[in-house]
N, CA, C and O atoms as a GROMACS GRO file, in nm:
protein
  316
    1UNK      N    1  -0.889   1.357  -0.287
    1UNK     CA    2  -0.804   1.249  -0.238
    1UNK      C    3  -0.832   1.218  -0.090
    1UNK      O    4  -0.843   1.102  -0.049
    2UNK      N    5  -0.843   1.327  -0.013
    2UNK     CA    6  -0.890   1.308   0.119
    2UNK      C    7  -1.000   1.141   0.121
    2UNK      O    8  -0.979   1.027   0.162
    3UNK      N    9  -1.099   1.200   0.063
    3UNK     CA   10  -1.222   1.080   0.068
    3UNK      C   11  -1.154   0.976  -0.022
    3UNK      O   12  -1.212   0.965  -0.130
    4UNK      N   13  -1.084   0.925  -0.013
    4UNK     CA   14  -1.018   0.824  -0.087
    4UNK      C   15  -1.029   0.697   0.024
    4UNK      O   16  -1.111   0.606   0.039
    5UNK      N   17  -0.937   0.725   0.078
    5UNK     CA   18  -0.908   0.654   0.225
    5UNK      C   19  -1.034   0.602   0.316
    5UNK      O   20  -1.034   0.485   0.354
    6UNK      N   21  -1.131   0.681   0.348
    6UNK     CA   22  -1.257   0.602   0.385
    6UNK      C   23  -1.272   0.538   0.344
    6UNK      O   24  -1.257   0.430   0.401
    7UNK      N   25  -1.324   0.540   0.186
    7UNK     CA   26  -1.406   0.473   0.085
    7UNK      C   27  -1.318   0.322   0.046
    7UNK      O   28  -1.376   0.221   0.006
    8UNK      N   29  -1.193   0.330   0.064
    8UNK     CA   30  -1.098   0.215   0.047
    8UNK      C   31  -1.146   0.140   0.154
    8UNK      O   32  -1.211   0.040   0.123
    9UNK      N   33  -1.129   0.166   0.283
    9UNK     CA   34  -1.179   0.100   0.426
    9UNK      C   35  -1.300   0.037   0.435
    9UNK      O   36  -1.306  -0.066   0.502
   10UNK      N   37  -1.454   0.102   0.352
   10UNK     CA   38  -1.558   0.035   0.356
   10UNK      C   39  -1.618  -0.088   0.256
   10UNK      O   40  -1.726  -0.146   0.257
   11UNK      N   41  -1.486  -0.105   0.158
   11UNK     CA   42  -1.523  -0.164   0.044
   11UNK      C   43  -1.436  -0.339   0.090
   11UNK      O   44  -1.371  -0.333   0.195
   12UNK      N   45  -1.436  -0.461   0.027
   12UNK     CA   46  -1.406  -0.554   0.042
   12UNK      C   47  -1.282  -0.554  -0.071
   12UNK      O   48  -1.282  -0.626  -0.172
   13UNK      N   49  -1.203  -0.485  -0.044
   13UNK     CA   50  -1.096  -0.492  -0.176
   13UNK      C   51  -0.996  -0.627  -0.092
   13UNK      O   52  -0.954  -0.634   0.023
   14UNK      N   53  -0.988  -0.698  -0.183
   14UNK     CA   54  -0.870  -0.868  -0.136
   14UNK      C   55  -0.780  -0.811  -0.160
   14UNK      O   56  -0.699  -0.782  -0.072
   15UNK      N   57  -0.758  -0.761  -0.332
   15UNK     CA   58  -0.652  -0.709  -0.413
   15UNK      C   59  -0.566  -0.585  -0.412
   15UNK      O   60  -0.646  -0.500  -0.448
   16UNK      N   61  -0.456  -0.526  -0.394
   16UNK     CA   62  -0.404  -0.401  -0.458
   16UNK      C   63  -0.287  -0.454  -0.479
   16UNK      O   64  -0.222  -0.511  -0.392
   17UNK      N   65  -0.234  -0.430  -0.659
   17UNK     CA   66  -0.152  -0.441  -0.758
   17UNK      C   67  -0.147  -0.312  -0.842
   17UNK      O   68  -0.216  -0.276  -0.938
   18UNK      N   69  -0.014  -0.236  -0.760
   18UNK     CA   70   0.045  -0.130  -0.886
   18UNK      C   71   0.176  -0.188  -0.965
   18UNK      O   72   0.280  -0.225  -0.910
   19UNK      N   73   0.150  -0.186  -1.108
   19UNK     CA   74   0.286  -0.216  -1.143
   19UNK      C   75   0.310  -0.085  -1.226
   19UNK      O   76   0.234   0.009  -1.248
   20UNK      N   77   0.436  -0.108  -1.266
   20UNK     CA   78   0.507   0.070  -1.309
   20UNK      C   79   0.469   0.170  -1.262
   20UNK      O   80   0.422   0.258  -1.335
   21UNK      N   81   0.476   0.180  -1.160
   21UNK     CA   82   0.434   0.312  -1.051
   21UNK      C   83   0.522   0.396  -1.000
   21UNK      O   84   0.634   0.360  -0.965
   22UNK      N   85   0.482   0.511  -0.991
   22UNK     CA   86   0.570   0.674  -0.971
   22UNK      C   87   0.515   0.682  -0.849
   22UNK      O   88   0.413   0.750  -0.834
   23UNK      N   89   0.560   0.632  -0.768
   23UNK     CA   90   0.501   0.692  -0.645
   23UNK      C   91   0.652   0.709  -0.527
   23UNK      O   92   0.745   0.628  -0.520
   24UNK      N   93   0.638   0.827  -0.451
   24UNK     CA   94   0.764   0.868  -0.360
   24UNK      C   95   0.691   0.869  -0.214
   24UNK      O   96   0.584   0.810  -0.220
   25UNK      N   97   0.718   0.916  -0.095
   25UNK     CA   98   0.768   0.895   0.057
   25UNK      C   99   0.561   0.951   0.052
   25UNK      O  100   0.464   0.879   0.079
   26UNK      N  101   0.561   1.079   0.014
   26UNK     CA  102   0.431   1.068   0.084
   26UNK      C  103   0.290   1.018   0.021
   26UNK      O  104   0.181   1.020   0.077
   27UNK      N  105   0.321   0.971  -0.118
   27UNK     CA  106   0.226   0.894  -0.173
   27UNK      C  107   0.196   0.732  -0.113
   27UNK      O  108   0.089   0.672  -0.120
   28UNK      N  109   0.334   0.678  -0.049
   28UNK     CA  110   0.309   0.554   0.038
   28UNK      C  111   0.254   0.559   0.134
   28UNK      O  112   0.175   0.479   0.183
   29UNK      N  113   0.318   0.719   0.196
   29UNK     CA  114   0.198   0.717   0.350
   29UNK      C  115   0.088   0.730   0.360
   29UNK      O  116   0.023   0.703   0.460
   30UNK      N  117   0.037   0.782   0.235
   30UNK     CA  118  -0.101   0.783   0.237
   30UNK      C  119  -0.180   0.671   0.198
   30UNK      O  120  -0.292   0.643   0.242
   31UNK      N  121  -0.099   0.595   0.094
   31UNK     CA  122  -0.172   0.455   0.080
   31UNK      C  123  -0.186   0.332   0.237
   31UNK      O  124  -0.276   0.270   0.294
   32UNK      N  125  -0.014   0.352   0.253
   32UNK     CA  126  -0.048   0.265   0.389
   32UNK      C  127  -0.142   0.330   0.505
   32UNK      O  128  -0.224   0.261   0.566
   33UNK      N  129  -0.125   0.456   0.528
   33UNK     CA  130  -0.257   0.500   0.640
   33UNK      C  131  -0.381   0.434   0.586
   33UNK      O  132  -0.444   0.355   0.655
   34UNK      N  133  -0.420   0.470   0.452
   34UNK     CA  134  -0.551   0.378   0.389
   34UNK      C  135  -0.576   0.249   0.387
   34UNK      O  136  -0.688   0.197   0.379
   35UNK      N  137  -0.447   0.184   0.396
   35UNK     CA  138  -0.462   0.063   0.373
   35UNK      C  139  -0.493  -0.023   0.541
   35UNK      O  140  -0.536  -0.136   0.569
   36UNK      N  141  -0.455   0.074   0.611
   36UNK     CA  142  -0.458   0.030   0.752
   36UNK      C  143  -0.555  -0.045   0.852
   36UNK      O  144  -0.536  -0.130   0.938
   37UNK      N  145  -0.727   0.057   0.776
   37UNK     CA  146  -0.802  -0.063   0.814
   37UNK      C  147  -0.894  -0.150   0.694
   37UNK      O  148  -1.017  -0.157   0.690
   38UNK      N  149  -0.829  -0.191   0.629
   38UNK     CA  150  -0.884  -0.315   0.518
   38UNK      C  151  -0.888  -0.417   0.547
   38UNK      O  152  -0.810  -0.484   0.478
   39UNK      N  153  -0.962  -0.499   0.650
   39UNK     CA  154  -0.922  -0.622   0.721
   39UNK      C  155  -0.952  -0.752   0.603
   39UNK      O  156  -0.903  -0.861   0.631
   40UNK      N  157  -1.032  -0.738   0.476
   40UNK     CA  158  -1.044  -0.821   0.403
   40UNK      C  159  -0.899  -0.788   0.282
   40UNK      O  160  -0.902  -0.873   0.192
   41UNK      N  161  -0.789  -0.695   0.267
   41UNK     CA  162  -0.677  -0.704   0.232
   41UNK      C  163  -0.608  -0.851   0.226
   41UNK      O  164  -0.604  -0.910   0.334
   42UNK      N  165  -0.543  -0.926   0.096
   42UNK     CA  166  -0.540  -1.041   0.143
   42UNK      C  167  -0.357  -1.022   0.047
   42UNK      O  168  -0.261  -1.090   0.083
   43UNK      N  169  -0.347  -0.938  -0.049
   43UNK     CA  170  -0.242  -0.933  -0.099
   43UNK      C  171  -0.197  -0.762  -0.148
   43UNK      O  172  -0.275  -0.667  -0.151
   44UNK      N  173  -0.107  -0.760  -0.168
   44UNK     CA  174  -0.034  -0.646  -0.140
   44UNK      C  175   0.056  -0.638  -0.269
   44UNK      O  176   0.110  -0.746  -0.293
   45UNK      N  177   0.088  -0.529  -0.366
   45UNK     CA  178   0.194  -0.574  -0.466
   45UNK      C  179   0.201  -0.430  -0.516
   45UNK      O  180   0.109  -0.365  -0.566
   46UNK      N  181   0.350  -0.383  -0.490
   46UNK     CA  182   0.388  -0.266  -0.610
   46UNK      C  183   0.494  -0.272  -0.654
   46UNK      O  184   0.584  -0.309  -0.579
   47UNK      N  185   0.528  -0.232  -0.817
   47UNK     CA  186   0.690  -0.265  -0.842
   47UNK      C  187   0.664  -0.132  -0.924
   47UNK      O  188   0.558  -0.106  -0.981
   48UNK      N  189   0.744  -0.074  -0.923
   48UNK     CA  190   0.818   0.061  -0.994
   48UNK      C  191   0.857   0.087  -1.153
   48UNK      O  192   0.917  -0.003  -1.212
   49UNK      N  193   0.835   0.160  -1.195
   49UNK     CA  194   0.892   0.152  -1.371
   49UNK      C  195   1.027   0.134  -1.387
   49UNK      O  196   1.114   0.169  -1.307
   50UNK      N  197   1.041   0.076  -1.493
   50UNK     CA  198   1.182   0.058  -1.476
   50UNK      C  199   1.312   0.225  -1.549
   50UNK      O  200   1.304   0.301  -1.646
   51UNK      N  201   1.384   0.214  -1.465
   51UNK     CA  202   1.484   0.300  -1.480
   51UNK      C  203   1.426   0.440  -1.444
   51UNK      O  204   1.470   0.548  -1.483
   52UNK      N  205   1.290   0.414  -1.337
   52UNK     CA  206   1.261   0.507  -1.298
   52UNK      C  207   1.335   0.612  -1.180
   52UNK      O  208   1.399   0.541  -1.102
   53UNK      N  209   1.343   0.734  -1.150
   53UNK     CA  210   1.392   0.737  -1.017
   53UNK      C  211   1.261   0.790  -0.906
   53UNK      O  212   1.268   0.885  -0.829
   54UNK      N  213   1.162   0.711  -0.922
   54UNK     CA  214   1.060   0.728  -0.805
   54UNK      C  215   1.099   0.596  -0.763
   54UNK      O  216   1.111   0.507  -0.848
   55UNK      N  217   1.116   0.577  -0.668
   55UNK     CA  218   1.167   0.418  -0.584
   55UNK      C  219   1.152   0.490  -0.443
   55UNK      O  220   1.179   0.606  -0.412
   56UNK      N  221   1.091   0.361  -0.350
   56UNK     CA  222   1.096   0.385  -0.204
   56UNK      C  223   1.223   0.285  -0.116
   56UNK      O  224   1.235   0.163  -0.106
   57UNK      N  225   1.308   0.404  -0.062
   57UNK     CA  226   1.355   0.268   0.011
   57UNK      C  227   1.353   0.183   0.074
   57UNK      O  228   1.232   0.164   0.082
   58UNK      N  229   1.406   0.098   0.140
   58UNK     CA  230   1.379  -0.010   0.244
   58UNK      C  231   1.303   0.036   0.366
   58UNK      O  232   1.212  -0.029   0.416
   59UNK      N  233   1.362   0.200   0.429
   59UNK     CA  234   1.358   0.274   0.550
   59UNK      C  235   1.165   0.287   0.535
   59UNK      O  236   1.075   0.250   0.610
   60UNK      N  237   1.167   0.358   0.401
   60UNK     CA  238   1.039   0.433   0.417
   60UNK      C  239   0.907   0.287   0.379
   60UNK      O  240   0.789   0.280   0.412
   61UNK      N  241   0.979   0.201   0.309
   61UNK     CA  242   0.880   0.069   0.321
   61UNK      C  243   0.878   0.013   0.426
   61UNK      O  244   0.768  -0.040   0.440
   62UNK      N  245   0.958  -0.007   0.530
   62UNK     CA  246   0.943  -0.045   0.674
   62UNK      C  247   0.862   0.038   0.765
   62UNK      O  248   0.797   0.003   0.863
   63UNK      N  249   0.878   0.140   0.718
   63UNK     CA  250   0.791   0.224   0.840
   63UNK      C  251   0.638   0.260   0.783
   63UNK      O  252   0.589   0.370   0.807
   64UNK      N  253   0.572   0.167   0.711
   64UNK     CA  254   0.481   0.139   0.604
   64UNK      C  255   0.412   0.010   0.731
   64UNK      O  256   0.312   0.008   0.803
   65UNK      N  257   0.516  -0.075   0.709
   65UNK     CA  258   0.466  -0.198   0.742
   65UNK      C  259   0.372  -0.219   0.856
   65UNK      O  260   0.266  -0.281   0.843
   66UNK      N  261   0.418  -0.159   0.983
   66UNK     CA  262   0.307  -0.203   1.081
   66UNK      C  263   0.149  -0.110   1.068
   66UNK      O  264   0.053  -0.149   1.134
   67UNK      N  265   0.139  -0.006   0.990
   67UNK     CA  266   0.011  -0.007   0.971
   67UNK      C  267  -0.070  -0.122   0.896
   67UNK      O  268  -0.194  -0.118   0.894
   68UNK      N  269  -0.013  -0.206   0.846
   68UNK     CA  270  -0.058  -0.324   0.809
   68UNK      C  271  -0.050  -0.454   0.873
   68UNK      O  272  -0.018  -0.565   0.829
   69UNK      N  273  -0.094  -0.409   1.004
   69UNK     CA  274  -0.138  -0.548   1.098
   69UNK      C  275  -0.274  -0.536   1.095
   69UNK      O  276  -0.336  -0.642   1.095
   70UNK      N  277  -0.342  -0.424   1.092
   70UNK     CA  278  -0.489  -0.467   1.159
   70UNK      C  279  -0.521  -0.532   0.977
   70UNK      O  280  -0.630  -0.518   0.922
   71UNK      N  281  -0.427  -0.585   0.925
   71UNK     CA  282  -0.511  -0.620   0.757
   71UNK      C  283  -0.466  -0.776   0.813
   71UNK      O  284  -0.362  -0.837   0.788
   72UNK      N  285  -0.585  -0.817   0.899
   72UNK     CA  286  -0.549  -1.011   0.918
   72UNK      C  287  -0.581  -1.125   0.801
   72UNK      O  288  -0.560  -1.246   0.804
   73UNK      N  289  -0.642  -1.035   0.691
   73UNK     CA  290  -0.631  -1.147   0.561
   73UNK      C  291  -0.524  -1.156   0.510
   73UNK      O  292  -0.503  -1.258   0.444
   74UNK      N  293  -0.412  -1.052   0.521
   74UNK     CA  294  -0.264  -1.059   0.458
   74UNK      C  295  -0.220  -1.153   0.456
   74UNK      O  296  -0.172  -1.200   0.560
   75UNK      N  297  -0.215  -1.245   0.297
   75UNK     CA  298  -0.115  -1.357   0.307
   75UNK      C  299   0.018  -1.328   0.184
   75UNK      O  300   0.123  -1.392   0.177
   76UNK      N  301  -0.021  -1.224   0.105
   76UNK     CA  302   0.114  -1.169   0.010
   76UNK      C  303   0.119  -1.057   0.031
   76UNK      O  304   0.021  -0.984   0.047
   77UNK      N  305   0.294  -1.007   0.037
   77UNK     CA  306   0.312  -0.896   0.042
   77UNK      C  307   0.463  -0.871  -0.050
   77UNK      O  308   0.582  -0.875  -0.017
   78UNK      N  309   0.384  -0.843  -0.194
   78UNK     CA  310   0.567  -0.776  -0.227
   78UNK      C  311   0.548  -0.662  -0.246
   78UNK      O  312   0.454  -0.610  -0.306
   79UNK      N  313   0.679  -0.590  -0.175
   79UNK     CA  314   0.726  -0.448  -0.176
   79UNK      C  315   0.854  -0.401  -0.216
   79UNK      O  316   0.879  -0.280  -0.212
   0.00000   0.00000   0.00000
């Protein structure tokens, strides 16, 4: 998983779409640290399973967010 995060950074990904996803506090930090320098990032999208209890709250999706400035293709972001 370590080498995950480089390899995300050198590639031209526009796209990342999780839907029904289990993911909690430090599976986001690691995506947003990764996602941090993707400057061709152009949309952003995860929604949760339903009646799941992996959900992030507002707190830990905000403190997500500003590693996603240096992504200047960002024009969607649902979280």
């Amino acid at each position: 998983a370590d080498k995950w995060g480089p390899a995300m950074k050198k590639n031209s990904i526009t796209e990342w779409e999780m839907e029904g996803c289990y993911m909690r506090a430090p599976e986001a930090n690691y995506l947003f640290n990764a996602f941090q320098g993707m400057n061709s990032l152009e949309k952003l999208y995860f929604s949760y399973a339903d009646g799941s209890d992996y959900y992030l709250d507002d707190g830990i999706m905000a403190r997500g967010i500003p590693s996603l400035a240096a992504c200047t293709a960002m024009r969607d972001l649902d979280l």
